[in-house]
Structures are given as C-alpha cells and as structure tokens.
N, C-alpha and C positions, 0 to 999 in steps of 0.2 A: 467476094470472099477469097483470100488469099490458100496457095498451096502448103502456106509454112505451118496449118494447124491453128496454131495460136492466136487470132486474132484480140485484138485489147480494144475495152473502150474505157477513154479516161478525161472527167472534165476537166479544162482548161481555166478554172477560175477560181472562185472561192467555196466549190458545192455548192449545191443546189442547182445545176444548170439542166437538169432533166435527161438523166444517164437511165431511171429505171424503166422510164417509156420506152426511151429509144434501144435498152437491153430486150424487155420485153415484144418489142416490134423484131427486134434482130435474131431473136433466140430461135426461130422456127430453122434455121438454116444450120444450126449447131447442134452434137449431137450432146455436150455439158455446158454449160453455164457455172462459171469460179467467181468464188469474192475470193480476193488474194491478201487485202488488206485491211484495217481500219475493225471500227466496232458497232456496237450500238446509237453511238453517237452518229454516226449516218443513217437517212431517210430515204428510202427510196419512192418515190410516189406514184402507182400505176393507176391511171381509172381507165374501166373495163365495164362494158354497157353499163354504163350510168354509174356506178360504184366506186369508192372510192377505197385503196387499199396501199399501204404503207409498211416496207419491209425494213426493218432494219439490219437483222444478223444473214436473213435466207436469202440468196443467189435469186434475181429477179425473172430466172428462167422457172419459177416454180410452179407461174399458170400456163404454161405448155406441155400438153402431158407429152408421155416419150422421154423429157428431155432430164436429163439425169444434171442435178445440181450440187455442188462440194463446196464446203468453206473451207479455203486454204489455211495453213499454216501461220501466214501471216495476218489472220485474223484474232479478235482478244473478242471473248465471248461471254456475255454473261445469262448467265444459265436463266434467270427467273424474266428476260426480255425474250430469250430464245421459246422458252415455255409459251409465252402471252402470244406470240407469231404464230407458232406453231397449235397452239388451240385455235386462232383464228380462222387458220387456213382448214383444222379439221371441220370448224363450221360450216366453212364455205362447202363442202366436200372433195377438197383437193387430196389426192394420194399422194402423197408427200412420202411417205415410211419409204418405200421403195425408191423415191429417186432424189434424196436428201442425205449426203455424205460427208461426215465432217472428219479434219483431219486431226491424228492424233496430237500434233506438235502444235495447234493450236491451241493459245492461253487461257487461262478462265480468269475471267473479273471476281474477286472475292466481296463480298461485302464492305471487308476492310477496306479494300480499294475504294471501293466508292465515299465511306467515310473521310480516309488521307483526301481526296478530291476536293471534297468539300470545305476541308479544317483545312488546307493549302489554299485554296481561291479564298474565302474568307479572311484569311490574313492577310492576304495582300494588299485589300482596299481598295482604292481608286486606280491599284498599279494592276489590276487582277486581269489575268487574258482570256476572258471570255469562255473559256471551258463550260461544256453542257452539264459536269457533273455526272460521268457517267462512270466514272472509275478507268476512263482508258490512259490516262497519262501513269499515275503511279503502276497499272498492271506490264505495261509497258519497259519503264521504269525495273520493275523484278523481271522482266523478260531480259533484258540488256544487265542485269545485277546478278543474272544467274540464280536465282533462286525461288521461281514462277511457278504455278500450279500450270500443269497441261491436261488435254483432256484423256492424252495415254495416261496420266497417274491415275485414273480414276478406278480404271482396272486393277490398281496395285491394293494387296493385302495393309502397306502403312501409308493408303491417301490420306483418312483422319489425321495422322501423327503431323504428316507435310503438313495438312491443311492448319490443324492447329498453335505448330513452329511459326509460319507464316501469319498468322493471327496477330499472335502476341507482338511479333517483331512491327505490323501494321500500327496498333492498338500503342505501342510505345514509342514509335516515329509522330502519331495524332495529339499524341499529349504534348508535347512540342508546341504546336500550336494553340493550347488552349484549350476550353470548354467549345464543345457544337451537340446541337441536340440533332441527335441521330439513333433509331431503335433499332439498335444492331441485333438484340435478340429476334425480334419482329422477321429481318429483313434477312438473320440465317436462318432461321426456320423454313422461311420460303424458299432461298434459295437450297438449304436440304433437299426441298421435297423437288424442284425443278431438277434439279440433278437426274432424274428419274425417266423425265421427259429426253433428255441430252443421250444418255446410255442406251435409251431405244432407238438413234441412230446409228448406223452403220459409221462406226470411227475406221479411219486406212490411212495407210502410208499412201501420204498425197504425192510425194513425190514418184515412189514407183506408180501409185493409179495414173496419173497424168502423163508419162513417158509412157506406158504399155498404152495407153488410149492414143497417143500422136502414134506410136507404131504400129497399129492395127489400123491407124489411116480417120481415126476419128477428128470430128473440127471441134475445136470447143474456144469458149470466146472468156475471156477473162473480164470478167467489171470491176472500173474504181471507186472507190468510197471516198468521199469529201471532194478535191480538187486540189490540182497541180501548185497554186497559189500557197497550199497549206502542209507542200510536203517541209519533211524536216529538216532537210538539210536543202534546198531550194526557195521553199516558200519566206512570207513576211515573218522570218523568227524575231522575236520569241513569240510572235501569235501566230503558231500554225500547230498541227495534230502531231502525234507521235510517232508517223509512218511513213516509210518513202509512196507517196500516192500517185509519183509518175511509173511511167513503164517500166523503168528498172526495180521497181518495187515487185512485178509481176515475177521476177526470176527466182527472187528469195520467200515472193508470201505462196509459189506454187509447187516451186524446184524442178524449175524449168531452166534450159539456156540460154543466152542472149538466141542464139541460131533457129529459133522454133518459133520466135514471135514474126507475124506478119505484119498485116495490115493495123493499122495505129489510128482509131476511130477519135477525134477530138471532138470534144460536144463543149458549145460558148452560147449561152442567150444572148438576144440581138442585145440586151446592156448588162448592167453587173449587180450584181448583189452581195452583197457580207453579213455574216451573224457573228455578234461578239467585236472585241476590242482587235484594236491594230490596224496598221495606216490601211487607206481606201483613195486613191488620188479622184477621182474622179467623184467621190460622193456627193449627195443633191441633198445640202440639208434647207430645203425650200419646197415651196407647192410640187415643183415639178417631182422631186424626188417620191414626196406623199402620194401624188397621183400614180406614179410609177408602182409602187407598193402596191397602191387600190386597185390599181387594173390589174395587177400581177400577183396577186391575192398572196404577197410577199410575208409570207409568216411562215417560222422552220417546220419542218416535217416531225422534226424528231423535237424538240423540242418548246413550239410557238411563240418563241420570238418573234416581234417582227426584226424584218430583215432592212440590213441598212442599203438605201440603193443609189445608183449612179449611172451615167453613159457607159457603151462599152468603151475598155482599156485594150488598144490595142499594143503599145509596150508590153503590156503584160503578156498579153494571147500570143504576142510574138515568143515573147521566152518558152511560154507551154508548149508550143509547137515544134523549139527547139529541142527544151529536153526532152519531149516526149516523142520524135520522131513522127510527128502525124502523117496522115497520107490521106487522109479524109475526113472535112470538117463537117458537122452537125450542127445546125442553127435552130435554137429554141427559142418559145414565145414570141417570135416577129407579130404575133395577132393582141401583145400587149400594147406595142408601138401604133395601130392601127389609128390612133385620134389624137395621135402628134400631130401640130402643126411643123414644126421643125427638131428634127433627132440631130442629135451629135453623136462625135467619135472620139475621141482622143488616139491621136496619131503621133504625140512626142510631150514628153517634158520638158518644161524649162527650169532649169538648174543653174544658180547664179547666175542668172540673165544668158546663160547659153544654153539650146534647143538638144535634148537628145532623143534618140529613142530606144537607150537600154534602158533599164532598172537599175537602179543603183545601188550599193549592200545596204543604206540606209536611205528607205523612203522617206523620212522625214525631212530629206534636204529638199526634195521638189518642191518648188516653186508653184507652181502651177502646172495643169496640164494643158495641152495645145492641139483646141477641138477644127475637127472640119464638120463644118454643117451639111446637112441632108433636108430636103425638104420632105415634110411625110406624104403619107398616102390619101389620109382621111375615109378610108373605105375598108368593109370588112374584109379577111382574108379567110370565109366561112364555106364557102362552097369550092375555094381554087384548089386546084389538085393538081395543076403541070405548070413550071417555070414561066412559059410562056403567055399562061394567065395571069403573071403577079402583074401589080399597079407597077408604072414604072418607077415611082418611089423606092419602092420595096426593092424592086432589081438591081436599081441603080445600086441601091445601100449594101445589099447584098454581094454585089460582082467587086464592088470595090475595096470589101473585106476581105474577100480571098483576094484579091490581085496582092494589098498590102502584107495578107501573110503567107502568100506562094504557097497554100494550098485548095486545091477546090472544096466547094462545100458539094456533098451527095443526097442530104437529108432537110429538109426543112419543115421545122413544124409549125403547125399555126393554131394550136389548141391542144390541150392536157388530152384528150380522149386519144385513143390507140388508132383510128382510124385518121386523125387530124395531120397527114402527112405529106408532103411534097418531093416526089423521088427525082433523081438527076442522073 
C-alpha cells in the first residue's frame, strides 16, 4: 500500500477481468472502498464460502465490515438496481446503512433513459454497439447536456417538476425513433418506490468527504467499472462506455488530485474477453475460443451474454499500462488455461504487411495479430499458493508478460473463490 492515500484498481481490458475479487481481497487494508465511475452496466463477481454474489452499483468493499463504502460522483445510478442490491445484501445480513455513502452529484438513470437506450440501439441494426441497455449512455449524455437528475435534487421541494421536464424532453427525443414496446408506467412506479431505498442513504459531498478522509490520514482505494479498453476517449470508439475508466477518471468521478493517487493496481486475465460489438484482434471464433468460454464460464455478470474470447492482447495491455500509470499487475484465471496444450500471446500487429506494436486509431486496419507460443501446463493450479510452486509453463508465461509490459505482477489468481490466491 502506497503513502499517497489513494490507491486505484483498474482493469486493463475490456471488463470482466475480476476487479471485485481482487477489490474484495484488498479492501481489508483500506479504511473506504469508492466506485468513481460507470453504472449498473458493470458486474462485479465475488464468491465467498461457496456463494455466489454480484454487485453492480455498491463499492465491493461492502462484505468487510469496518470498512465504510461511497459511490462517487462520477457514478450514473439507477435507483430500482440500487434497491435489488441492497435488499440482497439486507438478506445476507450485511449492515450496509452505516457504511454505504452515496454522493450528491451523482446521476440517477430515469426510466426514460433506459427507454431512449433501447429505441437508439434498436435503430441502429446490424450497426448497433453492443449496449447492455441499461440507460447509461443517454443519462450520461444529459450529464455532459447539462440538464441531469442528481441525487442532491432529490432533497429539493421542485425534483418532480425536473423529474417530469426531463421526461417529456426523453419521451420526445424516443419518438424519433419509432415504436418499442417498453412499460414506462410499470417501470416509474417502481422506480418511485426505489427512490425510498436511495434516500436512506447517507448522500455527501464526496469531494470534501474524500480530502478530509486523505487528511486525517485515511487509505481508501478507489475501484474501476468496465475496463481501460472501453474508456471514452482512449478505448475502441465508437464501442466503448460513456466514462473515462482509466485513472484519470478517478480525479473527476471522486474530486480528488492527480497528487493523491498512488499505487495503480492493473488487473488483465491470462487471455481476453469482450461482450457486445467492436473490433477484438485477437478473437477465437473456433473450438478453441468455445472451450475458452466453457472453461472460463465466460457469460456477463450483469447481463448473460456469453462473452466473446481470444489469446491475451499484449498491444493493448501495453497501452492500459501506459495510460493508466500501473505499478502492479494482477493476473486472473491462469487456472482456465490449465488444459491447454499450447497458449498464445499476441506481442504485435501486422499492418500492411508491417509489424507494430501500438494500437492504431483504427483497429480495423490490423491485419493480423503476431502470436508467440507457450507451451501449457497440463496440471491443476488447485492447491499452489507461492510462485515458486507454479508448473513451469505457468512461470514461464507469466515472467514473460511482465518482462514485455515492464511491470511486475504481485497478484495471481487461480480460482473465482477469495481464498484462490498467489501473493509476490
């Protein structure tokens, strides 16, 4: 853990590379746990003696009691996912009320929003960029248009009047596109009644709570939603989310300064995964890629897709590394690679018959990518718990990923369960 407070953890890929395990392994060392950005469209996936548990809006520091959790500002929140979370975890018997803080300047996802979501992607057709549907792109959208529901308005004597302004103006942008059958009455009533649940949180100005917390000497660790692949202005646009999901995102979604972040946690599984449309160099649309899925039980958190898969992209992991300043990488699933005969890597593209290894502003000129082979393991990695135990397969594959992205890896995991870890 770093002295500067701040530390971040943010995946390097296209999400899904198991940021909640390794949030939840890390959070005992912190004294808050922040989502800074993104929405219900991310999954977080913890299993925790034998159970299986998926957060999408609540900070993954939630099952460590002590540890107080905030969704930043630059989080877009929808009230009737926030509700279903938070009844879940009242089942479990988590005490949540006391250490769940949301901020005021945080968005709310309206119904409407998720309507325009749907009647936009639908129109598109065959052009459509994989959106889960959740309303985060148009809430986004009135965040940047200036004219957004926050969760401060909620407190105000004219939120209906907003809420209803905002309706109409949604409701008349959807007729644009057509007929979609969608039960708006259905889906505001509920979200009414969630509203209810959201206001029994403790709402604050995240940005003063987060600076009086670094000054009184607290650690708190910031976690990313989606992957570095899919920020907005970095990631494969026009297929990626509506948020900056690298580090720099963590300054505006917390109201924090660049000078307060430390240590910079990257987390990449040993190969790659994507949900939804938009290029993938490296994809495996053959047995191997299928088996990849089946061993890596590759289907979305948040939404059950399956997920489209491929070798790891190291062009890519290298750019994540760059903008996101890493200092220590996290290697997930190496226990899905376990019954490869032979793993690849992708170490460069070929681009009009010449070898690079940036990204290019359009992937769609790569050619090819240009794999170095590994041989695998063939052995489980079920009982190993120090470096020194891995097959040398594994080692090999492993030392040679940091060597190519000049950072060490600290973390290795080899199984969904919390206990499934390999420290360095």
């Amino acid at each position: 853990m770093s002295r500067k407070h701040v530390d971040v953890i943010i995946g390097l890929q296209w999400g899904d590379e198991g940021k909640g395990k390794i949030v939840d392994y890390l959070a005992e060392q912190y004294d808050i746990v922040c989502r800074f950005q993104g929405g219900p469209n991310a999954g977080h996936t913890l299993k925790i003696d034998g159970n299986k548990f998926v957060l999408h809006t609540v900070p993954s520091g939630i099952f460590r009691k002590n540890i107080i959790n905030v969704i930043g500002n630059g989080v877009v929140i929808d009230p009737i996912t926030l509700s279903k979370e938070l009844d879940n975890l009242k089942k479990l018997g988590v005490d949540y009320l006391s250490r769940l803080k949301v901020s005021k300047k945080a968005h709310l996802i309206l119904p409407t929003h998720r309507l325009l979501d749907l009647a936009s992607e639908a129109s598109k057709g065959v052009e459509k960029i994989g959106s889960t549907l959740k309303g985060i792109g148009p809430t986004y959208m009135d965040k940047t248009g200036r004219n957004g529901l926050r969760v401060g308005d909620l407190a105000g004597s004219d939120f209906m009047e907003k809420y209803q302004k905002l309706k109409e103006k949604h409701l008349a942008l959807a007729r644009q596109f057509g007929e979609i059958e969608y039960d708006l009455e259905g889906e505001e009533k509920k979200w009414m009644a969630c509203l209810e649940d959201l206001k029994n949180l403790e709402s604050i100005d995240c940005e003063y709570y987060i600076n009086n917390a670094i000054n009184v000497g607290k650690k708190i660790l910031a976690e990313g939603a989606q992957g570095s692949l899919l920020d907005i202005d970095f990631g494969t646009y026009p297929y990626v989310t509506s948020s900056n999901t690298i580090t720099a995102g963590v300054c505006s979604g917390l109201g924090i300064a660049p000078n307060k972040i430390g240590e910079v946690i990257g987390i990449t599984k040993a190969y790659c995964t994507r949900v939804g449309s938009g290029p993938f160099p490296t994809e495996l649309n053959d047995e191997v890629g299928e088996r990849l899925r089946a061993e890596g039980n590759e289907f979305g958190a948040t939404t059950g897709r399956p997920r489209r898969c491929g070798w790891i992209d190291l062009p890519t992991l290298h750019l994540s590394v760059l903008l996101n300043g890493v200092t220590q990488l996290v290697i997930t699933k190496l226990d899905v690679l376990n019954n490869f005969e032979k793993i690849y890597a992708a170490t460069a593209y070929e681009i009009n018959g010449k070898e690079t290894n940036m990204v290019p502003f359009d992937m769609n000129t790569i050619t090819r990518p240009v794999y170095k082979e590994y041989k695998g393991w063939l052995s489980s990695l079920d009982t190993i718990t120090e470096t020194e135990n891995l097959p040398v397969g594994a080692w090999i594959f492993i030392t040679d990923i940091e060597k190519k992205l000049g950072v060490p890896f600290s973390i290795i995991s080899t199984g969904p369960e919390r206990e499934k870890l390999i420290l360095r």
